[in-house]
C-alpha positions as CSV (number, residue, x, y, z in Angstrom):
1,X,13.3,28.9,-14.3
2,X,14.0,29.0,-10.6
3,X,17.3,29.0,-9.3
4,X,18.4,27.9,-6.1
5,X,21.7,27.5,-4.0
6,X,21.7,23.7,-3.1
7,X,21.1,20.5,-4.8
8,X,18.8,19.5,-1.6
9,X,16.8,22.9,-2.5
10,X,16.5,21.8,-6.5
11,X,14.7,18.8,-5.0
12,X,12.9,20.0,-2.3
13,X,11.0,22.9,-4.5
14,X,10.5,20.4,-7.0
15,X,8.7,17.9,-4.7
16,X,6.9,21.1,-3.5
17,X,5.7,22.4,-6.9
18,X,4.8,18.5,-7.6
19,X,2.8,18.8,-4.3
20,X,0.9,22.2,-5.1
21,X,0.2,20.8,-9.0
22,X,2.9,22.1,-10.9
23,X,4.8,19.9,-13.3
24,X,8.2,20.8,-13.2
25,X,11.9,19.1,-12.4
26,X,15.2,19.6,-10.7
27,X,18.6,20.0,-12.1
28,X,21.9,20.1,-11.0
29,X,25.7,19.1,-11.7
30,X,25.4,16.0,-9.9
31,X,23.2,14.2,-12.7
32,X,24.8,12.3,-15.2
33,X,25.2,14.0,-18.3
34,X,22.5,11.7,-20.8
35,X,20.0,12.9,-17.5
36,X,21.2,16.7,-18.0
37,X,20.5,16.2,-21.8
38,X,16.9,15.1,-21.1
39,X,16.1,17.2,-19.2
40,X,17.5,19.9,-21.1
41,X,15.7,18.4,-24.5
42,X,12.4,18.6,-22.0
43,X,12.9,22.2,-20.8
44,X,13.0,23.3,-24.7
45,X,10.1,21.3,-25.6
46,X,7.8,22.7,-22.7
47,X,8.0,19.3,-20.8
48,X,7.4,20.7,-17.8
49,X,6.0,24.0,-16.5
50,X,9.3,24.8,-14.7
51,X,12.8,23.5,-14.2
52,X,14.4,24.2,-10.6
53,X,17.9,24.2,-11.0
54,X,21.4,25.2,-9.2
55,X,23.6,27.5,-11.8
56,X,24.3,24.3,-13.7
57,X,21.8,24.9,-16.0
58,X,24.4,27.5,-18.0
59,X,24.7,29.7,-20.7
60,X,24.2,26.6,-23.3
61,X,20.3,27.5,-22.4
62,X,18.8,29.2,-25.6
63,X,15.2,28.7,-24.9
64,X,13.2,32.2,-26.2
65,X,10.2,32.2,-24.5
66,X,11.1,31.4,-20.7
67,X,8.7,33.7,-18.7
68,X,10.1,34.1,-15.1
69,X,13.5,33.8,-13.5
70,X,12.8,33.1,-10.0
71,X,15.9,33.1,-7.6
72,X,15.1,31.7,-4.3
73,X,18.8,32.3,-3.1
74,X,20.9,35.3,-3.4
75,X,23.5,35.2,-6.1
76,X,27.1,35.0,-5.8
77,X,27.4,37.7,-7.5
78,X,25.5,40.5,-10.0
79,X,27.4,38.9,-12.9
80,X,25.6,35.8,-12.1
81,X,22.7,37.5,-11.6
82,X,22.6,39.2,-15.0
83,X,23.8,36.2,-16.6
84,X,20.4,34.1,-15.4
85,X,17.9,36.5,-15.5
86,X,19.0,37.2,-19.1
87,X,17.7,33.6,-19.8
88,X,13.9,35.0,-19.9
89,X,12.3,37.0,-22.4
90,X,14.5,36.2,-25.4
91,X,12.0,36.9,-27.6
92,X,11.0,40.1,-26.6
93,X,8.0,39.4,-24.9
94,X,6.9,40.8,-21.3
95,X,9.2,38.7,-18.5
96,X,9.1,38.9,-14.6
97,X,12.3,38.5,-12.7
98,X,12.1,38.1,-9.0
99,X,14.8,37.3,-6.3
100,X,13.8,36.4,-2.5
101,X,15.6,38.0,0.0
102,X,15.4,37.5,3.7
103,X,17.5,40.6,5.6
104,X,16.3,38.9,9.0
105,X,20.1,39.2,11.1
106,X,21.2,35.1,12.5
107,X,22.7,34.8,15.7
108,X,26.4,36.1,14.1
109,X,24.8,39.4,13.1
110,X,24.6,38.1,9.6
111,X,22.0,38.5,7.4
112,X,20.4,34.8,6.7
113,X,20.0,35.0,3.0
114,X,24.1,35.7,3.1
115,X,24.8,32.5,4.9
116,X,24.9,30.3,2.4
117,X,26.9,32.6,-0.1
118,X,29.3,33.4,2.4
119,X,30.0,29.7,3.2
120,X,30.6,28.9,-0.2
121,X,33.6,31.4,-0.5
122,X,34.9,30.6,2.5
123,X,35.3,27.1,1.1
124,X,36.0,27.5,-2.5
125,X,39.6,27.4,-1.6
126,X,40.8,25.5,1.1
127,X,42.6,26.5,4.3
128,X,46.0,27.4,4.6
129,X,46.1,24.2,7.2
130,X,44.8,22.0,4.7
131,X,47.7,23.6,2.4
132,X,50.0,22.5,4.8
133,X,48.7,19.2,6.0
134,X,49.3,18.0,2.4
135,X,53.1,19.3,2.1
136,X,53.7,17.7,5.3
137,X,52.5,14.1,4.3
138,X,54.4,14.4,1.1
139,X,58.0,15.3,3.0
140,X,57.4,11.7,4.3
141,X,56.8,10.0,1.1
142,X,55.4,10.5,-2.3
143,X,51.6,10.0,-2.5
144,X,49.3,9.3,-4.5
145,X,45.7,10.9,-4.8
146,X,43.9,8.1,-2.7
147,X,46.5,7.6,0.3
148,X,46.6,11.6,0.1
149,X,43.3,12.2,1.1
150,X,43.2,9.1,3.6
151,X,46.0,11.3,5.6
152,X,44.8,14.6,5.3
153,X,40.8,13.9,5.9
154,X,40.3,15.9,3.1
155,X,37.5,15.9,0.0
156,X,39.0,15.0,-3.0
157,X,38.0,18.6,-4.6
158,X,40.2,20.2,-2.0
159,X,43.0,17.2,-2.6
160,X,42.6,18.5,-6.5
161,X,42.8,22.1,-5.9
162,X,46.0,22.1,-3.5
163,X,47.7,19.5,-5.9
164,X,47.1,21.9,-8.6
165,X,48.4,24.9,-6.7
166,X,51.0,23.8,-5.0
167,X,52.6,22.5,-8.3
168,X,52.3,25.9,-10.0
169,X,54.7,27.2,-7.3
170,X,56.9,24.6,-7.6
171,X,56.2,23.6,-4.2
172,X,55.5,19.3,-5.6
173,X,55.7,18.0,-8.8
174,X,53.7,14.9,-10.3
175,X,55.9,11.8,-10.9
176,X,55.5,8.2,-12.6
177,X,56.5,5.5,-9.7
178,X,55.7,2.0,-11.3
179,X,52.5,3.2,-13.8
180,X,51.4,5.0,-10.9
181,X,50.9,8.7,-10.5
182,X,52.1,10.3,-7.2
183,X,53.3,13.7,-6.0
184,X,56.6,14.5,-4.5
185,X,57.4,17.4,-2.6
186,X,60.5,19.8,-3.8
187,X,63.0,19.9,-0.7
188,X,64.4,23.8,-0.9
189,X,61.0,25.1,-2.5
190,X,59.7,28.3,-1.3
191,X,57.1,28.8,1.4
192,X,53.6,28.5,0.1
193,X,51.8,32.4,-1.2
194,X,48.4,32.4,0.3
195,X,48.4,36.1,-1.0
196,X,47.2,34.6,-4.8
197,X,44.3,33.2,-2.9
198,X,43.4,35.9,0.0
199,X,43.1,37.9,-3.3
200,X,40.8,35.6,-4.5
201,X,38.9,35.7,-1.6
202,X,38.4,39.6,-0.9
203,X,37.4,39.9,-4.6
204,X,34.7,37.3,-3.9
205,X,33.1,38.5,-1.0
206,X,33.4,42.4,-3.0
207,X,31.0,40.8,-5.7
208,X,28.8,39.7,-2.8
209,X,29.1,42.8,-1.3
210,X,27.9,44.5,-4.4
211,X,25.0,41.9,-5.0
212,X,23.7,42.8,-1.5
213,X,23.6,46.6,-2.4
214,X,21.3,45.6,-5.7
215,X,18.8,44.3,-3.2
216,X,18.7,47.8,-0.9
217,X,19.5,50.4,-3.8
218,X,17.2,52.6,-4.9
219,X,18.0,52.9,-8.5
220,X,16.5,51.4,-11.0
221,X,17.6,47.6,-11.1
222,X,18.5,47.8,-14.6
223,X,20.7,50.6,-14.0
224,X,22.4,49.6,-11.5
225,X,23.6,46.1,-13.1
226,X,24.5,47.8,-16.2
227,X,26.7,50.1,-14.3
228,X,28.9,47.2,-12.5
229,X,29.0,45.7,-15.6
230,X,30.9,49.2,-16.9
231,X,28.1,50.5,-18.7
232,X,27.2,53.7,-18.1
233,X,24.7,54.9,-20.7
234,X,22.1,57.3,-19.7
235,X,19.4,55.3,-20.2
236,X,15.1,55.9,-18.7
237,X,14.4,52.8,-17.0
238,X,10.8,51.5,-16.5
239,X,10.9,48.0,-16.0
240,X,11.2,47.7,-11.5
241,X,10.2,47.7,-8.6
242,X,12.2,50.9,-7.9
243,X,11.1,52.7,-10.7
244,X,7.3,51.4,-12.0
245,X,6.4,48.8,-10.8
246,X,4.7,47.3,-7.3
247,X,7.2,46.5,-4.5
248,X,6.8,42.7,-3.6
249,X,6.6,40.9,-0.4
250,X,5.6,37.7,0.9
251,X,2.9,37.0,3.7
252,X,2.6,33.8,4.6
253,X,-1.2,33.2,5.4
254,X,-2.0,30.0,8.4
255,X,-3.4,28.3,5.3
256,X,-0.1,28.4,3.2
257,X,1.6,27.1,6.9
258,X,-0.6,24.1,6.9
259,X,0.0,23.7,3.5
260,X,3.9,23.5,3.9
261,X,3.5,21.6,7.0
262,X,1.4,18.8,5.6
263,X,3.8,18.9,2.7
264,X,7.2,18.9,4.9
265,X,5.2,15.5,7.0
266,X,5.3,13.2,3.1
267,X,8.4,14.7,2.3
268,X,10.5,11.8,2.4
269,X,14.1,12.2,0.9
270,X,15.4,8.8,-0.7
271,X,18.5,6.9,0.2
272,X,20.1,5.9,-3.1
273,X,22.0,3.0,-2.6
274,X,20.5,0.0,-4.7
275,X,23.0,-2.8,-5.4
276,X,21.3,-5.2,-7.2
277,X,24.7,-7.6,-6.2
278,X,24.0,-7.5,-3.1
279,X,20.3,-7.5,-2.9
280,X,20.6,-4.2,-1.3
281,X,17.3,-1.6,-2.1
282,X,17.4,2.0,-2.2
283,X,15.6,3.4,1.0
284,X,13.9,6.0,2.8
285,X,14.9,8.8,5.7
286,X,11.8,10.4,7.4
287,X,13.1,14.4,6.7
288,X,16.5,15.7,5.6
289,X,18.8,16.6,9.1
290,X,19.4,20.5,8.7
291,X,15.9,21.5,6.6
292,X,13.5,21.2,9.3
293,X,13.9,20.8,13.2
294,X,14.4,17.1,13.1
295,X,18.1,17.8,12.9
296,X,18.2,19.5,16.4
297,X,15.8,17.3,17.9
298,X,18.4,13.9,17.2
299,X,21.0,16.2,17.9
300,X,19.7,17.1,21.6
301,X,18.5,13.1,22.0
302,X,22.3,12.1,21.3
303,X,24.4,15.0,22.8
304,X,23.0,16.6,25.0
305,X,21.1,13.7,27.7
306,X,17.2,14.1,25.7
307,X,16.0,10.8,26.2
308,X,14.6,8.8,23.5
309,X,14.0,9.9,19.8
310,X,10.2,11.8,20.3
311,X,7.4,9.8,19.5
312,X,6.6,12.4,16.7
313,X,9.8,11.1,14.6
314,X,8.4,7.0,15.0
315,X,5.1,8.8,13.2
316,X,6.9,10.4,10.8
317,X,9.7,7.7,9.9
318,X,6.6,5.3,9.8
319,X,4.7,7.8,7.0
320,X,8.1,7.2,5.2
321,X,7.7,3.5,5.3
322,X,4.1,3.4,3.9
323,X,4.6,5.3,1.3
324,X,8.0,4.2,0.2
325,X,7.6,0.4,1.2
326,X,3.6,-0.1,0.9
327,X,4.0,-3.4,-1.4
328,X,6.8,-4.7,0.5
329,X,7.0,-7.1,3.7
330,X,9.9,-7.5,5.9
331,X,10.3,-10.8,7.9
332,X,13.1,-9.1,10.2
333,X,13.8,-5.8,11.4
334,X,17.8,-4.7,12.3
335,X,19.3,-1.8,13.7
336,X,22.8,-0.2,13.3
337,X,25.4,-0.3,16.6
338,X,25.6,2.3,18.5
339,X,29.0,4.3,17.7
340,X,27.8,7.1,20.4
341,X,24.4,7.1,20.4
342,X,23.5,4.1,23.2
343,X,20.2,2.2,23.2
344,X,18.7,5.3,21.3
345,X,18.8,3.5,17.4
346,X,17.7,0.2,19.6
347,X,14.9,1.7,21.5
348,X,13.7,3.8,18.0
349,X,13.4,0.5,16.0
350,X,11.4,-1.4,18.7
351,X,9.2,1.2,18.2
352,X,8.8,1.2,14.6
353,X,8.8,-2.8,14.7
354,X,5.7,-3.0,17.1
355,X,3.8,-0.2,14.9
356,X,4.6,-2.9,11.6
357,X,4.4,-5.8,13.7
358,X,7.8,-6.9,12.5
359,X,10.6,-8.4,15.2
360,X,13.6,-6.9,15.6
361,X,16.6,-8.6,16.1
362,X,19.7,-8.5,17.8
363,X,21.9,-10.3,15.5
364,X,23.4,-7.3,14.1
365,X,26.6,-6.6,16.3
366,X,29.8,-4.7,16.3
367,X,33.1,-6.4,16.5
368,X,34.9,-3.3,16.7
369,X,35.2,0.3,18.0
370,X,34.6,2.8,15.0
371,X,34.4,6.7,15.2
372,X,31.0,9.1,14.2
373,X,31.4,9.0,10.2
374,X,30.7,12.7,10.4
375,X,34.8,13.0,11.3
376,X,35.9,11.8,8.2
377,X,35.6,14.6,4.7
378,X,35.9,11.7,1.6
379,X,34.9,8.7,0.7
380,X,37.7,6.4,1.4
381,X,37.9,7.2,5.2
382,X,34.4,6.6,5.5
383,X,34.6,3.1,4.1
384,X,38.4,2.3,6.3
385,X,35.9,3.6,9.1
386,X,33.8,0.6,9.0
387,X,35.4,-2.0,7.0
388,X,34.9,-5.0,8.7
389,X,33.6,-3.4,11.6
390,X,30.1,-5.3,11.8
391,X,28.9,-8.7,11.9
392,X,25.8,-11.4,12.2
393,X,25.9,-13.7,15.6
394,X,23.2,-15.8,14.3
395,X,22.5,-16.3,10.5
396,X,19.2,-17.9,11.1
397,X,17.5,-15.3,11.8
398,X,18.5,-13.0,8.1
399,X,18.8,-16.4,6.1
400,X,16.8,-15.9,2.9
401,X,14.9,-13.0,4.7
402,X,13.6,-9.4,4.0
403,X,15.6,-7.1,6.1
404,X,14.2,-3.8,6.8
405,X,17.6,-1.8,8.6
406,X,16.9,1.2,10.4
407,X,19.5,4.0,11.8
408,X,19.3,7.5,12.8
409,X,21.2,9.1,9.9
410,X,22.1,8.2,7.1
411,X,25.5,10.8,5.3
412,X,27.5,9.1,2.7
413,X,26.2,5.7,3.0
414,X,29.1,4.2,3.9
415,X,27.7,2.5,7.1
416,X,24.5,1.0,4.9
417,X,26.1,-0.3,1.8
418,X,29.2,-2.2,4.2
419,X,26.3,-3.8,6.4
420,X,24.2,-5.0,3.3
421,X,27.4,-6.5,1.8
422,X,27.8,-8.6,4.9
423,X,23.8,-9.4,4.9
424,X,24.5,-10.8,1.5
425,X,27.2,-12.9,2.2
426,X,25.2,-14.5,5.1
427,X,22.6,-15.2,2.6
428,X,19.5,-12.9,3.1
429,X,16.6,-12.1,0.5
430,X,16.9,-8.7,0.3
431,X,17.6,-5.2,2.4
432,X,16.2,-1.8,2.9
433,X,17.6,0.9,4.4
434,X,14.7,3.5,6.5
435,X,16.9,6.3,8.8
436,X,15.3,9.3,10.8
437,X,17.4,12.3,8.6
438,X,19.7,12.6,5.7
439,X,22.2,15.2,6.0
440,X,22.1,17.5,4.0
441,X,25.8,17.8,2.8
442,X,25.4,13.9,1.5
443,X,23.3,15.9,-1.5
444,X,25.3,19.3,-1.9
């Protein structure tokens, strides 16, 4: 078992262990639940060497003979810690638990490996502005879920969470107008308590707190996890690397960097957003936008006056294409419009169209002013965003053609499944979608 803190990370060390030899899959809560039952039945039956998973894969998991817990991300806390490492060894035999820790201080003074932790408590509970922005659109009128979040610009988790709490104080209450649910707010109720959930918070980061001491104590591991947990039986332990055993550390050798960086250059993340309606076929990006430095290299080409997307993403993006699209042929390349990026999409799939010797096309035009999908937090602004915002000046040219359509990046897919519904309806063959970097939080 390897645990990890990030859906992207489940795929990105499977891929990896795929790449090195080693048959194993990813998991998380974003698979459907007949996929988490496969691969659950799999894991069981030893059909694959190791499952990467998020902490999705939960306490249902009764397998006896699991051999290694490997965490690759700190914990959130050593409850979860003992939880997951007391999946291995189940039947009594010899078991190695190891967690990966880097100490190295970011910018902010904050250790790295705490980043990710820390960002999850800070938004496990939204802000008291979010709080407020929803109270606020509900003294207007009474909403329902949808037009709630198209308001606010908030994720429909944080939508469900404030609903939720703001009814337990008697702040809104749910109501029935024509079959439809809505929320109405309760003129003369008290201010919203943030205290409930500042609680929350500091009890959070204490278990974090706590989970970073386990890595630096010097008592035995064992020990020191039984003691948290409020057991404090003398006990000899023999079983760590603070008591008997070797002290661990990794060095990476030039070898293993040539290694990951031939793996990172045919890593290509996919775009899933077949729609067999609409002819549209799921596609490719050429590296995910905050994993490696691709992500700061579009970021200083569209922000910050850098010219041109480098040369070295035209190579890579085109290593995406032949390995993704090596049976396919395109009669037509298109590009996205520019929301605030200039010619730099344009220029990019020129590029790539003279490397496949495929034209490119103007056709694809924007009959409206949209803004930077990044803005918007849910789905339904996304798609408002760019409804209607796009259109073909000569049908000619897609008519009963393969369209290969390339942008920069690619985040919820708003943008790529809106133009291919338009392609259809102007009658081409079929479209796929190749970008420089998906984000990251389009997977999380």
């Amino acid at each position: 078992m390897i645990y990890t803190g990030t859906r992207v990370n489940t795929d990105i060390y499977a891929r990896w262990l795929d790449y090195i030899g080693i048959k194993c899959t990813g998991y998380h809560a974003g698979f459907d639940a007949d996929t988490r039952k496969e691969i659950e039945k799999g894991l069981m039956m030893n059909k694959w060497k190791c499952i990467i998973s998020t902490n999705a894969l939960g306490m249902g998991i009764d397998k006896p003979d699991i051999r290694f817990v490997i965490h690759t991300q700190i914990p959130a806390s050593p409850i979860h810690y003992y939880q997951e490492i007391g999946r291995a060894g189940r039947d009594g035999l010899p078991t190695v638990a190891i967690l990966f820790y880097n100490a190295k201080l970011n910018s902010n003074n904050i250790q790295e490996d705490c980043k990710l932790p820390l960002a999850f408590i800070e938004n496990s509970r939204p802000s008291s502005e979010d709080y407020q922005k929803v109270i606020e659109a509900l003294k207007k009128d009474p909403l329902g879920e949808r037009n709630l979040m198209k308001l606010t610009n908030l994720k429909q988790t944080q939508i469900r969470t404030i609903k939720a709490d703001l009814i337990d104080q008697n702040i809104i209450k749910e109501v029935i107008y024509y079959n439809s649910k809505r929320y109405e707010y309760q003129y003369g109720a008290t201010l919203l308590d943030t205290k409930k959930f500042e609680d929350l918070k500091k009890a959070k980061l204490k278990d974090m707190d706590a989970m970073v001491d386990y890595i630096f104590t010097s008592k035995p591991r064992m020990q020191f996890l039984c003691s948290y947990l409020g057991d404090e039986q003398r006990r000899d332990y023999h079983n760590c690397d603070n008591t008997n055993l070797k002290k661990m550390s990794v060095d990476v050798t030039t070898e293993d960097e040539k290694r990951i960086c031939e793996f990172r250059e045919n890593y290509f993340p996919r775009l899933d957003v077949e729609n067999k309606k609409y002819c549209l076929l799921n596609g490719v990006a050429a590296s995910y936008y905050g994993v490696s430095n691709v992500g700061n290299v579009i970021h200083r080409c569209k922000y910050e006056s850098g010219g041109d997307f480098p040369d070295f993403l035209v190579s890579l993006a085109l290593k995406a294409y032949r390995k993704t699209f090596s049976k396919k042929n395109f009669d037509v390349i298109l590009y996205v419009p520019p929301t605030v990026s200039g010619n730099l999409v344009r220029n990019f799939a020129i590029k790539i169209g003279k490397a496949l010797n495929i034209d490119v096309s103007e056709t694809l035009i924007k009959t409206r002013e949209t803004k930077e999908q990044k803005v918007f937090h849910n789905g339904y602004s996304k798609r408002d965003n760019i409804a209607n915002a796009f259109a073909i000046n000569n049908q000619c040219i897609v008519n009963r053609k393969s369209v290969l359509l390339i942008d920069d990046i690619f985040d919820s897919g708003a943008t790529i499944k809106e133009i291919g519904c338009l392609l259809f309806n102007t009658g081409v063959k079929e479209v796929a979608p190749l970008v420089i970097a998906r984000t990251v939080g389009s997977d999380l």
